[in-house]
C-alpha positions in Angstrom: 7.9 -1.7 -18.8 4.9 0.6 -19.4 3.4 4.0 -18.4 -0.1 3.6 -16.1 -2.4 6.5 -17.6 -5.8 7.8 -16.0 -7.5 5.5 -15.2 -5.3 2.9 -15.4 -3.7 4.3 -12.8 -5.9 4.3 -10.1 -7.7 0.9 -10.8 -4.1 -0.3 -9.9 -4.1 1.6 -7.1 -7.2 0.8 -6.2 -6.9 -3.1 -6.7 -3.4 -3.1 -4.4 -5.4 -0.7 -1.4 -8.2 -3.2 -1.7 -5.9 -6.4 -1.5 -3.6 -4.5 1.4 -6.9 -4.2 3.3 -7.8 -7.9 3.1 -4.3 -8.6 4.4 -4.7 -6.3 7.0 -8.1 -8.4 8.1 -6.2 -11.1 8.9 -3.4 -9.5 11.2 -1.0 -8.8 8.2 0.8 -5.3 9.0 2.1 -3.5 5.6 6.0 -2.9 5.3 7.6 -0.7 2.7 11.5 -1.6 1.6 13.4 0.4 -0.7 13.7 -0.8 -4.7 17.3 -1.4 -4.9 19.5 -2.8 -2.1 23.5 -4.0 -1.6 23.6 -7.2 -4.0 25.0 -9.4 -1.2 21.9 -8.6 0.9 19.3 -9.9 -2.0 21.2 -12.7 -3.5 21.4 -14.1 0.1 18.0 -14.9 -0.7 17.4 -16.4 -3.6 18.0 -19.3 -5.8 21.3 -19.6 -8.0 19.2 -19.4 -11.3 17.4 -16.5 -10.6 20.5 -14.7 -10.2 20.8 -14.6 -13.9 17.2 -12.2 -13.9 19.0 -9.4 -11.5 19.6 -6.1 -13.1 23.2 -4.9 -11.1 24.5 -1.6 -11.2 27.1 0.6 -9.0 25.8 2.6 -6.4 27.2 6.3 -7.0 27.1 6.9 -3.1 29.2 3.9 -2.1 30.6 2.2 -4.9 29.1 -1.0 -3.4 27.5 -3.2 -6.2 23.7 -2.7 -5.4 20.3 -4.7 -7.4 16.9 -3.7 -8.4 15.2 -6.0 -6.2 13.5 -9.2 -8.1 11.6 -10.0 -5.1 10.7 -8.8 -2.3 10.7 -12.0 0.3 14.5 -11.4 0.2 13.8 -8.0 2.2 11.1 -9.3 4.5 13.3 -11.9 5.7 16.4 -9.3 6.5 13.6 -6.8 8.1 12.7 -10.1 10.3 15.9 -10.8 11.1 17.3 -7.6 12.4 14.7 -4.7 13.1 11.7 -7.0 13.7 14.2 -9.3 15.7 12.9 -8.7 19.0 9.1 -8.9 18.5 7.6 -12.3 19.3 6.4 -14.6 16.2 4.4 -14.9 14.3 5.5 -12.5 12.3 2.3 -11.4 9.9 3.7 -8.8 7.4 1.9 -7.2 3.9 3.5 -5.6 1.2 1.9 -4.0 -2.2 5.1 -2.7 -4.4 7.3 -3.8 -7.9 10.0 -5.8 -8.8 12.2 -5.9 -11.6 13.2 -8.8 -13.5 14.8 -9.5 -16.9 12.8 -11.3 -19.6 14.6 -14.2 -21.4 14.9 -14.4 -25.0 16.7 -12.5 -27.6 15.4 -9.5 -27.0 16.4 -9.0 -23.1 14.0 -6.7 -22.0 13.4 -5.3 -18.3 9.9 -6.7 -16.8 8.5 -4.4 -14.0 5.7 -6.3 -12.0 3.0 -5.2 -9.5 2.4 -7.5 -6.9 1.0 -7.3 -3.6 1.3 -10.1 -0.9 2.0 -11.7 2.4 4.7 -13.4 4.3 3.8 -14.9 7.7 7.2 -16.1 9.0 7.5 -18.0 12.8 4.3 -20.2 12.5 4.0 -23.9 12.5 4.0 -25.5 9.1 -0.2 -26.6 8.9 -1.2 -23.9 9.9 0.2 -21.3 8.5 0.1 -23.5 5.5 -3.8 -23.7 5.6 -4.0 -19.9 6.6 -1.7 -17.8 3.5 -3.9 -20.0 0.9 -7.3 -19.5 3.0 -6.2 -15.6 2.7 -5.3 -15.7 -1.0 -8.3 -17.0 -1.8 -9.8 -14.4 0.5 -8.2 -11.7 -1.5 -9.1 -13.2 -4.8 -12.9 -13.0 -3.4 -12.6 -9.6 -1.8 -11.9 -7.8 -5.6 -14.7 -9.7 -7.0 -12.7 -12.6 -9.0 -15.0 -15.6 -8.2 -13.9 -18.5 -10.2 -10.1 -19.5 -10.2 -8.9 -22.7 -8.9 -5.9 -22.9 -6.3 -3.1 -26.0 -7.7 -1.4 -27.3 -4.4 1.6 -28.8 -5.0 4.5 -30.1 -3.0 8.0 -29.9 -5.0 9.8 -32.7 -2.3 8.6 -35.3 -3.4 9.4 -34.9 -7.3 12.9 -32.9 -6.5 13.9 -36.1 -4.0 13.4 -39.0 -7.3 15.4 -36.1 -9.6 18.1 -35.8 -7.2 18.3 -39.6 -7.8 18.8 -39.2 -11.8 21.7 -39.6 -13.6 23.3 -36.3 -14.2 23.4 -36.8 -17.7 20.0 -37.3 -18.1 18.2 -35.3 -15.7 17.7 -32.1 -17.8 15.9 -34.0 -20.2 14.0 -35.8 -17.2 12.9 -32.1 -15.5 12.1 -31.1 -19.0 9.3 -33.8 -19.8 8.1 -33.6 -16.5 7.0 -30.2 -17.1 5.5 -31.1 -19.9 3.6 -34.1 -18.3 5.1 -36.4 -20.4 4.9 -39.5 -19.1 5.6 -41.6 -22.3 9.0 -39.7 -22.5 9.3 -40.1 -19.3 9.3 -43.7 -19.2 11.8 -43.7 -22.0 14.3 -41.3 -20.4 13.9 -43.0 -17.1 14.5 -47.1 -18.1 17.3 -48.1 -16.9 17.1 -45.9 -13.4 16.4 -47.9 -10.0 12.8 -49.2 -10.2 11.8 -46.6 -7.0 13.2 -43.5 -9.1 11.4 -44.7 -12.5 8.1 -45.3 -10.7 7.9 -41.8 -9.1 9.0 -39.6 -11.8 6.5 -41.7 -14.1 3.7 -41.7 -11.9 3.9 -38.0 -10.6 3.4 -37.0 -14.1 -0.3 -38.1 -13.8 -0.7 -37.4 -10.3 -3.0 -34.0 -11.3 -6.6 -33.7 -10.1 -9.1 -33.6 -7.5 -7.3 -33.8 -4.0 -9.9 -37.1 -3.2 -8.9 -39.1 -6.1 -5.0 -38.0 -6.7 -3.9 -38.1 -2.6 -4.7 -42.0 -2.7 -2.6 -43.0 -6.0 0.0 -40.7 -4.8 0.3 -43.3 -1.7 0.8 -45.9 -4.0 2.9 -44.6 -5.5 5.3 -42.4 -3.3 4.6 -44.9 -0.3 4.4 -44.1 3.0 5.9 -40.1 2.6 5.3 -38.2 5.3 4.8 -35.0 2.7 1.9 -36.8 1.6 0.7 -36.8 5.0 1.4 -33.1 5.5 -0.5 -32.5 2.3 -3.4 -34.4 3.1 -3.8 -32.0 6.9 -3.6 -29.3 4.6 -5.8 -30.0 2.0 -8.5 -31.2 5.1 -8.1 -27.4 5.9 -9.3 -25.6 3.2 -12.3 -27.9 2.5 -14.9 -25.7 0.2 -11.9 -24.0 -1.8 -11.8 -24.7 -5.4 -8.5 -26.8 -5.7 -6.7 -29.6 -7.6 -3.1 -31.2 -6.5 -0.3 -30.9 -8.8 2.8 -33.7 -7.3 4.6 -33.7 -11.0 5.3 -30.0 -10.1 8.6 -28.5 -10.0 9.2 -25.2 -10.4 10.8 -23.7 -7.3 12.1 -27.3 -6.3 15.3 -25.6 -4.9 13.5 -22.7 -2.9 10.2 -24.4 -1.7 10.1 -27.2 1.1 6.7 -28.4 1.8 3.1 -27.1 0.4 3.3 -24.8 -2.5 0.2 -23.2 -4.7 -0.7 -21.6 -7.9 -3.7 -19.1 -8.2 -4.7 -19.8 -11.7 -8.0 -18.2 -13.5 -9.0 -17.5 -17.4 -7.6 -14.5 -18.9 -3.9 -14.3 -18.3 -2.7 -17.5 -19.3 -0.1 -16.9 -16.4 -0.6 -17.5 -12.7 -2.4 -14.8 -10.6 -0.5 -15.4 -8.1 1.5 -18.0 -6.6 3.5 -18.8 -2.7 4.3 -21.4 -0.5 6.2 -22.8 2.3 9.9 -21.8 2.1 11.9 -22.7 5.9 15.2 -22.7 4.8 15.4 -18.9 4.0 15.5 -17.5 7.1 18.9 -19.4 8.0 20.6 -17.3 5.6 20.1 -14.2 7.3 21.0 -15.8 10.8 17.3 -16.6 12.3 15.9 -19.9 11.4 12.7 -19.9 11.4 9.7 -21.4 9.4 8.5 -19.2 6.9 5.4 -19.1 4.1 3.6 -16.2 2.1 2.4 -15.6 -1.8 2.5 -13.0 -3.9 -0.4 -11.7 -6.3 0.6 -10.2 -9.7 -1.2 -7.1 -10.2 -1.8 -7.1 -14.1 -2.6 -10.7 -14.0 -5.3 -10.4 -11.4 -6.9 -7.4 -13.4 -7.0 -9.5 -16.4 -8.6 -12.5 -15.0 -11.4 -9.8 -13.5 -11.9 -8.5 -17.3 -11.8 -12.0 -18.6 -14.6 -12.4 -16.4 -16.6 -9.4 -16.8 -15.4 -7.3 -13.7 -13.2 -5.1 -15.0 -11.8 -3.0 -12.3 -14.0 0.3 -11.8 -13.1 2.4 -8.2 -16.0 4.0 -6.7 -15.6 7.3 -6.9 -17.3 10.8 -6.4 -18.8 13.0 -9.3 -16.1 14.2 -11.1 -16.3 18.3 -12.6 -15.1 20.9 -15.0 -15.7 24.4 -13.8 -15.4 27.2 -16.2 -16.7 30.5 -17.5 -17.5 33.4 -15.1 -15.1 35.7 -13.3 -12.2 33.7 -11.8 -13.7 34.4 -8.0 -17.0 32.9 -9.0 -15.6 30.0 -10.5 -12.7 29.1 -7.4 -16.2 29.7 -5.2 -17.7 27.2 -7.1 -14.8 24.7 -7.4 -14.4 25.1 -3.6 -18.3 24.4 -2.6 -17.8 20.9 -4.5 -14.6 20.0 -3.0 -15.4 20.6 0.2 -18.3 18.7 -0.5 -15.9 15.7 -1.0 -16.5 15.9 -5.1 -13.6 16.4 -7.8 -13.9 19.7 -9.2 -10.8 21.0 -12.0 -11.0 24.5 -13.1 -10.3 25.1 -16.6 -10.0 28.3 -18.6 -12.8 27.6 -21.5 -15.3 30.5 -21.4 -18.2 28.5 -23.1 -19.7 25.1 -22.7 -18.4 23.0 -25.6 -14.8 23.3 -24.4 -15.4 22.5 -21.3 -17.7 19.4 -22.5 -14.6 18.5 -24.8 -12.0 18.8 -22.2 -14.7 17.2 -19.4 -14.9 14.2 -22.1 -11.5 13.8 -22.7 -10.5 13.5 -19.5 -13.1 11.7 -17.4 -15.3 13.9 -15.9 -18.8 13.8 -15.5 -20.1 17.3 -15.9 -19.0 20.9 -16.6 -20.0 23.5 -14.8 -20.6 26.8 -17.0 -20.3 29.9 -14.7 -22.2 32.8 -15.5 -23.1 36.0 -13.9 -26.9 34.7 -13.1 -25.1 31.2 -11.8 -24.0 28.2 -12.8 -25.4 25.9 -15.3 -24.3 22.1 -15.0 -23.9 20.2 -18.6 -24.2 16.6 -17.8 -22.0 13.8 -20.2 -23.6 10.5 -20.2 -27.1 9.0 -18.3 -24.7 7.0 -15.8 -23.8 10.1 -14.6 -26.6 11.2 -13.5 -26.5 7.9 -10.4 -23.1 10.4 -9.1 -24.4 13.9 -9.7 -27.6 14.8 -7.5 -25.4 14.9 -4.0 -23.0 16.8 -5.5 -25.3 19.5 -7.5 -27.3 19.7 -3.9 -23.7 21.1 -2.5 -23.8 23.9 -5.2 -26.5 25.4 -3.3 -28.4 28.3 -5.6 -25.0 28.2 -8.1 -26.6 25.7 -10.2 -29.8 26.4 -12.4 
């Protein structure tokens, strides 16, 4: 966990409005849900091992055990459910807020993360599959992030030869097929049925350009209708940047068909990641199919600094106003707000305070009040880009 100072601060903000607003483009309506909720109501939603990530506590008002949400699907689906229940799908829903997880490790700390994203739940599987990627990669365009690469995987047909694996051995199985492993693979995997031993060995290596790995998946998953899906979805989102992943398997047990990772340089993490998730909704009593993605915040603002677009929100001229009597200075400050500038009064009577406190905290100019005016002390040459509008709205103040 960490504090957000000025300017931190409102780049995040920023970056989330900015993402919302992409959303929002395609038809995605923003919902707010509270941080913490009844335990039963979140673990409904999620996988057994993430249940050892939730931070629990007793709710004072009810005694009922509640969580701080880990996710925020979980919620979307309920909202679906039961308040949303009688619009018609699909339903096309935005989000920008935090979750809390625990970090694993010795040391057990509490992770907040940012994230904004999308769930569009009640649409066919191709489409929708085509459309959340098409947006994410929208989104990733819209804050300026131009190079990334989107990994589209599809968990079924790796989880289906692991469910086939001895139980003994299939830790050690998932384990080098993380890791890509195939010469361990082929060693851990000898005396399984041929079927089993060919697909675990050969998704290992099944990472690439959609054109070359689709065909040697074929050969060797078979006929898989998955693969079939796949290939629709890739023809779909021709001119994106992206590579297929089959030896993927993280989220095997919560993802059932087309899955994808927003990767770029900086983070060494994923941007962002989502997919197609249709057996959710049948835990809160509407079936339904279901995909979204989420975008970590502090991820996505590395990757822009990695590659030279650091997150700067426009913004208006920002001033100090000081010195004077206090009437000429608040007649001052006002002119420039309601000019649509920033304008802080501060109580410094001369113009190096002001330019010390102006400096310290951001601001572009200070405004030195007198009784023959006001005399504007400019910071820095990029200033100068912000200040003409807003020393016009000063009128005969400034000299």
């Amino acid at each position: 966990m960490r504090d957000l100072l000025p300017p931190e601060a409102d780049a995040r903000a920023w970056l989330s409005s900015r993402l919302i607003r992409c959303f929002g483009r395609w038809g995605y309506q923003r919902v707010t849900t509270p941080p913490f909720e009844v335990a039963e109501v979140i673990e409904r939603g999620l996988d057994a091992l993430d249940r050892r990530d939730l931070l629990r506590f007793v709710d004072p008002s009810t005694g009922e055990v509640a969580l701080l949400r880990p996710d925020i699907t979980p919620q979307i689906a309920r909202i679906v459910a039961t308040r949303l229940a009688d619009r018609p799908a699909p339903h096309r829903l935005a989000y920008g807020a935090s979750v809390v997880r625990q970090r694993r490790g010795r040391a057990r700390r509490q992770r907040v993360l940012a994230q904004a994203g999308v769930e569009c739940i009640g649409l066919a599987h191709v489409d929708a599959d085509a459309e959340v990627v098409r947006l994410a990669a929208s989104a990733l365009d819209e804050v300026g992030l131009s190079k990334y690469r989107i990994e589209l995987s599809f968990v079924a047909l790796a989880r289906d030869a692991l469910d086939r694996v001895r139980p003994a051995a299939r830790a050690d199985v998932e384990a080098a097929l993380l890791l890509k492993d195939a010469a361990t693979l082929r060693s851990l995997v000898a005396s399984e049925d041929a079927s089993v031993a060919r697909a675990l060995v050969g998704a290992a290596s099944l990472y690439g350009d959609p054109r070359e790995v689709l065909p040697r998946a074929r050969r060797v998953f078979g006929d898989e209708p998955a693969l079939a899906e796949l290939a629709q979805v890739v023809k779909r989102l021709d001119g994106l940047p992206l590579v297929v992943d089959l030896g993927e398997i993280r989220g095997m047990t919560y993802y059932t068909g087309t899955s994808f990772t927003l990767l770029a340089d900086g983070p060494g993490e994923p941007v962002g990641s989502g997919g197609r998730y249709d057996g959710l909704m049948a835990r809160f009593g509407a079936p339904s199919p279901a995909t979204g993605f989420g975008i970590d915040l502090s991820n996505l603002e590395w990757a822009l600094h990695a590659a030279g677009r650091p997150v700067t929100p426009p913004r208006d001229a920002r001033f100090v106003v000081c010195g004077g009597s206090g009437e000429r200075r608040e007649r001052v400050a006002f002119d420039l707000r309601a000019a649509g500038h920033v304008a802080a009064v501060v109580p410094a009577r001369g113009a190096r305070p002001a330019l010390d406190y102006a400096r310290s905290w951001g601001y572009d100019a200070a405004v030195v009040c007198d009784a023959r005016g006001a005399e504007v002390h400019r910071l820095s040459d990029g200033a100068r880009k912000r200040l003409p509008r807003a020393l016009a709205s000063l009128g005969t103040w400034a000299r």
